[in-house]
C-alpha positions in Angstrom: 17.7 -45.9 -6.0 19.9 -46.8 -2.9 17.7 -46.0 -0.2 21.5 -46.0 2.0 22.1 -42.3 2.6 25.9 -43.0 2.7 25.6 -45.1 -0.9 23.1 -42.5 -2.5 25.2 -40.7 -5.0 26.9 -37.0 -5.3 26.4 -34.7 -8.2 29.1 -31.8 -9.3 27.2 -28.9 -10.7 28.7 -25.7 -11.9 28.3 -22.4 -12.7 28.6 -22.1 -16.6 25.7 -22.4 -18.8 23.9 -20.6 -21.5 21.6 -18.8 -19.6 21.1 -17.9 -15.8 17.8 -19.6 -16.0 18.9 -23.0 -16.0 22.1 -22.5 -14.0 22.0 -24.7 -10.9 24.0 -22.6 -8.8 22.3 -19.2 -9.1 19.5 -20.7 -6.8 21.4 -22.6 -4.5 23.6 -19.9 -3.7 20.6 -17.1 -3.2 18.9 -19.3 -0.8 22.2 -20.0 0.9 22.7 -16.4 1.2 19.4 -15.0 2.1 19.4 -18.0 5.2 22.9 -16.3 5.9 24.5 -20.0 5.8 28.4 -19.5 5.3 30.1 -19.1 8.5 32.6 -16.7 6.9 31.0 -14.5 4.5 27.4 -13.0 4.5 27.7 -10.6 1.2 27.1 -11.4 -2.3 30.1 -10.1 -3.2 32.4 -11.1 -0.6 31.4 -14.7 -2.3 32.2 -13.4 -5.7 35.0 -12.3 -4.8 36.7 -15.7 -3.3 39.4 -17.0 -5.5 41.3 -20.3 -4.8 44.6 -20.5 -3.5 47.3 -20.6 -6.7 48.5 -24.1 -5.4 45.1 -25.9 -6.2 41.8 -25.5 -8.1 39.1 -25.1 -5.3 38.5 -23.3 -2.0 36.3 -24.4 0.4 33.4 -22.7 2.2 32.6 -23.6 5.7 28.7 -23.3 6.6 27.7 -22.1 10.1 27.5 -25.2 12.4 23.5 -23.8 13.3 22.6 -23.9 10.1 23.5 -27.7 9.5 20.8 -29.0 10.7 18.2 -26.6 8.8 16.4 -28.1 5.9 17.4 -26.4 2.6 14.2 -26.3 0.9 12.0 -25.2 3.8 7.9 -25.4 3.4 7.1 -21.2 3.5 3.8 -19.5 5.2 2.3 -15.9 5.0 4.9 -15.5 7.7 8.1 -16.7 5.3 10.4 -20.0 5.6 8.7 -22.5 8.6 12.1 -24.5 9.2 10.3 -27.3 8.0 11.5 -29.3 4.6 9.4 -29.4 2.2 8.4 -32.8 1.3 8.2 -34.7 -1.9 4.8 -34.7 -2.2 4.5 -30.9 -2.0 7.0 -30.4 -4.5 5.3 -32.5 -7.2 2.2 -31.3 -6.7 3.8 -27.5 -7.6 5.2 -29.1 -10.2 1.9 -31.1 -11.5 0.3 -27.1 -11.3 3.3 -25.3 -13.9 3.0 -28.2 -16.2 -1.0 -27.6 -16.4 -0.1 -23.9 -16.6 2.5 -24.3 -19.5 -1.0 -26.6 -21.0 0.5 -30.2 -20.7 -2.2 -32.5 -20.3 -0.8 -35.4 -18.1 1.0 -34.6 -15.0 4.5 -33.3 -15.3 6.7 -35.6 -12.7 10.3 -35.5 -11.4 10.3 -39.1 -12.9 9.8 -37.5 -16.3 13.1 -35.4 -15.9 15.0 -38.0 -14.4 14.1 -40.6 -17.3 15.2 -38.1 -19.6 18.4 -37.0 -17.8 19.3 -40.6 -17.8 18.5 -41.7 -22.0 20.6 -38.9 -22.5 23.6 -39.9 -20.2 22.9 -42.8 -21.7 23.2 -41.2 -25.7 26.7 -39.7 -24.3 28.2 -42.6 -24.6 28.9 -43.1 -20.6 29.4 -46.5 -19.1 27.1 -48.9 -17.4 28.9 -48.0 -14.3 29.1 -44.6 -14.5 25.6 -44.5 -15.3 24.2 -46.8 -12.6 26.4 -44.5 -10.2 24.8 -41.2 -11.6 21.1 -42.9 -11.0 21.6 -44.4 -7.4 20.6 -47.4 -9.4 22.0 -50.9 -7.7 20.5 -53.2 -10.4 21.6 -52.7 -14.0 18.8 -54.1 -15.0 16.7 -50.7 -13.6 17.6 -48.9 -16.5 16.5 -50.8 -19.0 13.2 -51.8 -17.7 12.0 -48.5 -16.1 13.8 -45.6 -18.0 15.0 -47.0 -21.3 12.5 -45.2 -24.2 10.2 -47.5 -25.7 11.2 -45.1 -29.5 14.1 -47.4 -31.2 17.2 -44.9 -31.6 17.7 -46.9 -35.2 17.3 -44.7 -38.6 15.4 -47.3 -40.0 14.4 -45.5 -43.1 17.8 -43.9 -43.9 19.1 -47.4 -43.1 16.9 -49.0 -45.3 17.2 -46.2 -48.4 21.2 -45.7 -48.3 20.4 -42.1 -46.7 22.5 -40.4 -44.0 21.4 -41.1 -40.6 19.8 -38.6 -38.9 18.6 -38.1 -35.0 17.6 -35.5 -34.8 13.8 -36.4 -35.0 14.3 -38.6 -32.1 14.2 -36.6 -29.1 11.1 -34.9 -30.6 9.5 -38.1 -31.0 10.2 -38.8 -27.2 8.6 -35.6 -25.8 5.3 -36.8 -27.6 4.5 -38.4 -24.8 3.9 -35.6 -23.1 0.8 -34.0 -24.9 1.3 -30.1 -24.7 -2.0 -28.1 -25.8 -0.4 -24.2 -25.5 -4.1 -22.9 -25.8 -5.6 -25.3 -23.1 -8.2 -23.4 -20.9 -6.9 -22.7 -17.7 -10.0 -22.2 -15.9 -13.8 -22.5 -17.3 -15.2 -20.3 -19.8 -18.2 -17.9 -17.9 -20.9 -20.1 -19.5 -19.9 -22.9 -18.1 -19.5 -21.5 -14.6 -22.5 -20.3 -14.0 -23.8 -23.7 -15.1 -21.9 -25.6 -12.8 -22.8 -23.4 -10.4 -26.5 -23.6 -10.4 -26.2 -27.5 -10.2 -27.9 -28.9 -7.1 -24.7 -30.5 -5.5 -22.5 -27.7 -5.9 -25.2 -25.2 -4.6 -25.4 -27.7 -1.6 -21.9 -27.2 -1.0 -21.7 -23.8 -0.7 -24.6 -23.6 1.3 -23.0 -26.0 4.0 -19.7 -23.6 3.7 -21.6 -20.5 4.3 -23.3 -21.9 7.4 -20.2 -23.1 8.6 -18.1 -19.5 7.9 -21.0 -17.7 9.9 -20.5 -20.3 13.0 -16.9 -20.3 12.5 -17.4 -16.2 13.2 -19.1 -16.4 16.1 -17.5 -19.6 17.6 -14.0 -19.8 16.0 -14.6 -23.8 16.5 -11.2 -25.7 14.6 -13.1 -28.8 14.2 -15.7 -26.2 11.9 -12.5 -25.2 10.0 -11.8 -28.4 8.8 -15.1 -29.7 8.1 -15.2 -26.1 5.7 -11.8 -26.9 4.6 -13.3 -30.3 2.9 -16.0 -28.5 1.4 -14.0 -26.4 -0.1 -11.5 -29.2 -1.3 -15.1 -31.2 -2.5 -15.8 -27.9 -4.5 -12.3 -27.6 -5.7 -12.6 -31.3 -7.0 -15.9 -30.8 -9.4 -14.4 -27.7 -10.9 -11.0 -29.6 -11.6 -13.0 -32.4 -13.0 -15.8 -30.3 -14.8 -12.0 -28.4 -16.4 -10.7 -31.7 -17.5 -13.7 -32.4 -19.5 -13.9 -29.1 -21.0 -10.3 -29.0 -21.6 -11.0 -32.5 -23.5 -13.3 -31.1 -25.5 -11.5 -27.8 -26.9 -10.8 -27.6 -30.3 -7.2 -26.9 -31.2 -5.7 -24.5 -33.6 -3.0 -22.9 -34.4 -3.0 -19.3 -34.4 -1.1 -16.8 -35.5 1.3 -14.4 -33.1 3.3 -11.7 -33.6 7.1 -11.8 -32.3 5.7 -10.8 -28.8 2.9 -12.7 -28.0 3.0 -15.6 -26.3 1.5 -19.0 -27.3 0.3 -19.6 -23.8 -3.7 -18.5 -22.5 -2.2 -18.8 -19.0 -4.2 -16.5 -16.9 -1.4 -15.7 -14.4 0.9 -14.8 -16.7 -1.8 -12.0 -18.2 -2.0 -11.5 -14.2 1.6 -10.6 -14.0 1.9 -8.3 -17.0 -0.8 -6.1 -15.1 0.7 -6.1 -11.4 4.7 -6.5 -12.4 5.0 -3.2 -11.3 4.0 -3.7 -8.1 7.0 -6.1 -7.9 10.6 -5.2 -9.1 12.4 -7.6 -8.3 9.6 -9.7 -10.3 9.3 -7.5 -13.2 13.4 -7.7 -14.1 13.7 -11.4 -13.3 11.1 -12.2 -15.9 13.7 -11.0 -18.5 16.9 -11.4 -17.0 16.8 -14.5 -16.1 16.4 -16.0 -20.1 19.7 -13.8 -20.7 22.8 -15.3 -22.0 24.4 -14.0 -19.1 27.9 -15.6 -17.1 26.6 -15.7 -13.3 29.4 -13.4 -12.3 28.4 -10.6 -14.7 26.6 -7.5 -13.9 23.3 -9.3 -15.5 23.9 -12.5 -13.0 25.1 -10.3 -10.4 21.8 -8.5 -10.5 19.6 -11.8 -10.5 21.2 -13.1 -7.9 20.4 -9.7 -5.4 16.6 -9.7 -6.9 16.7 -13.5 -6.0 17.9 -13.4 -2.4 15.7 -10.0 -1.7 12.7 -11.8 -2.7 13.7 -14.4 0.1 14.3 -12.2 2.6 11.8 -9.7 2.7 8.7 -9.4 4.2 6.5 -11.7 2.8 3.2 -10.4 5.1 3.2 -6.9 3.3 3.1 -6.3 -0.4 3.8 -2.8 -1.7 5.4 -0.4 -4.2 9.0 0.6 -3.4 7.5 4.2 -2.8 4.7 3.1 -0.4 7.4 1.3 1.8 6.2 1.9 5.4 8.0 4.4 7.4 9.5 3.4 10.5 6.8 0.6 10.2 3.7 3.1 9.7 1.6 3.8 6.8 3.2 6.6 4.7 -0.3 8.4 4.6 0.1 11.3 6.9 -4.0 10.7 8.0 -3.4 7.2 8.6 0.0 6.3 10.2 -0.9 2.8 10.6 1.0 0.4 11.6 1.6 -1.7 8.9 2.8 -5.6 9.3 0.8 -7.7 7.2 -1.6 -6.7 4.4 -5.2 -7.3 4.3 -6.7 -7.5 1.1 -10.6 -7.3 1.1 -12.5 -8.7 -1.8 
């Protein structure tokens, strides 16, 4: 790709799809609005309800000039959105975490979506041109040595038996190469655990973080908070690699489900169906957003106000809507606290 900002290339998205999930604009346009971007209009609907002018097919939208130098995708804290942009390599490796979840064994890349987006630009019939100017690419050549499939697009058995052509079976072919396992442990079975847990280097390890919490407590040293932080990253790294072995080793079956279980032994999704009610605007974006919904309908208009209340409320306090402090105190007429963060004790 161009590494020339001026030469990098510019994509038109739009707002129809089949469902709000994979419409591009629904999430650009709740960030947008929850960082109160637009110079000229701060309300959902006043955005809605912009039409363009009869004499042309657009109307343009001014942003705020202080908002113009504020990164887009900001990094986010226990405190909310840092002003900082979030970097590639943080964004992968969120990435890299829902494709383990969703129980794909190799890591799950941006490269992998880009290759595809580009064999099937590619399949559409657009030019050499038109495709090099879609990819950023400057040498023609990029294409078919880095993205190109290695799976030959050619019915070769149809050809060869007088059959009709089919290609179906192509694109599923392709995403073999990605190996999905919708059963894949997502964390260690109990035996296991305690197992790995009694070994001598990992008992070492949390021996050295203990002492270090206890002087951290009395000394609050930083340099002690990083030398626990790697201990916990070194723990972090034999349980990943312990999982991967384990996950290796799983036998796979199918099973059978009824029409509303899911094919996936992803803990936080058995998480979710115990504390959605804790969160809303969580609980109705699970559904709504697979709906075959227009983004200006009532459905898109109400996924677009859970969206951009999730990224504007207070992210340091986590509650029911009927435990909401009052006038910033605890609703518990004993207590009366005041409440700006929540503390969570194990």
């Amino acid at each position: 790709m161009s590494t020339t900002p001026l030469k990098r290339p510019m994509h038109a998205i739009y707002e129809k799809t089949d469902t709000l999930l994979v419409n591009p604009v629904l999430f650009l346009l709740a960030i947008a609005l929850a960082d109160n971007a637009f110079r000229d209009y701060c309300t959902l609907e006043e955005i809605l309800a912009i039409e363009p002018p009869t004499d042309d097919n657009f109307f343009h939208v001014e942003w705020k000039e202080d908002i113009l130098d504020v990164p887009f995708f900001q990094t986010t804290n226990s405190q909310g959105p840092t002003g900082k942009i979030q970097k590639s390599n943080s964004f992968s490796r969120q990435l890299v975490t829902l494709g383990r979840r969703a129980g794909y064994k190799e890591n799950v890349t941006v490269h992998d979506a880009r290759r595809e987006a580009l064999i099937k630009a590619d399949d559409h019939g657009y030019s050499i041109a038109e495709r090099m100017k879609f990819a950023g690419h400057i040498n023609p050549n990029t294409f078919l040595d880095s993205y190109m499939a290695k799976i030959s697009t050619v019915d070769g058995q149809a050809s060869f038996l007088g059959q009709k052509l089919r290609q179906d079976h192509i694109e599923d072919l392709r995403g073999l190469s990605l190996h999905r396992h919708p059963q894949v442990w997502q964390s260690l079975p109990a035996k296991i655990q305690c197992d790995l847990e009694c070994r001598s280097d990992f008992i070492a390890i949390q021996k050295k973080i203990n002492t270090l919490t206890e002087k951290i407590v009395k000394e609050g040293s930083k340099q002690d908070q990083v030398c626990r932080q790697q201990l916990y990253d070194q723990k972090h790294r034999i349980i990943t690699i312990e999982l991967s072995k384990q996950q290796a080793l799983q036998p796979r079956g199918l099973k059978s489900y009824t029409a509303h279980e899911t094919h996936s032994e992803d803990f936080c999704r058995t998480l979710f169906s115990r504390t959605h009610h804790l969160m809303p605007q969580r609980r109705r974006l699970a559904s709504s957003l697979l709906s075959p919904a227009a983004l200006r309908s009532p459905e898109g208009r109400c996924v677009l106000a859970d969206l951009i209340s999730l990224c504007t409320q207070d992210s340091r306090v986590a509650y029911q809507s009927s435990l909401q402090p009052k006038m910033g105190n605890c609703r518990v007429p004993k207590c009366l606290q005041h409440m700006d963060r929540l503390v969570i004790f194990s």
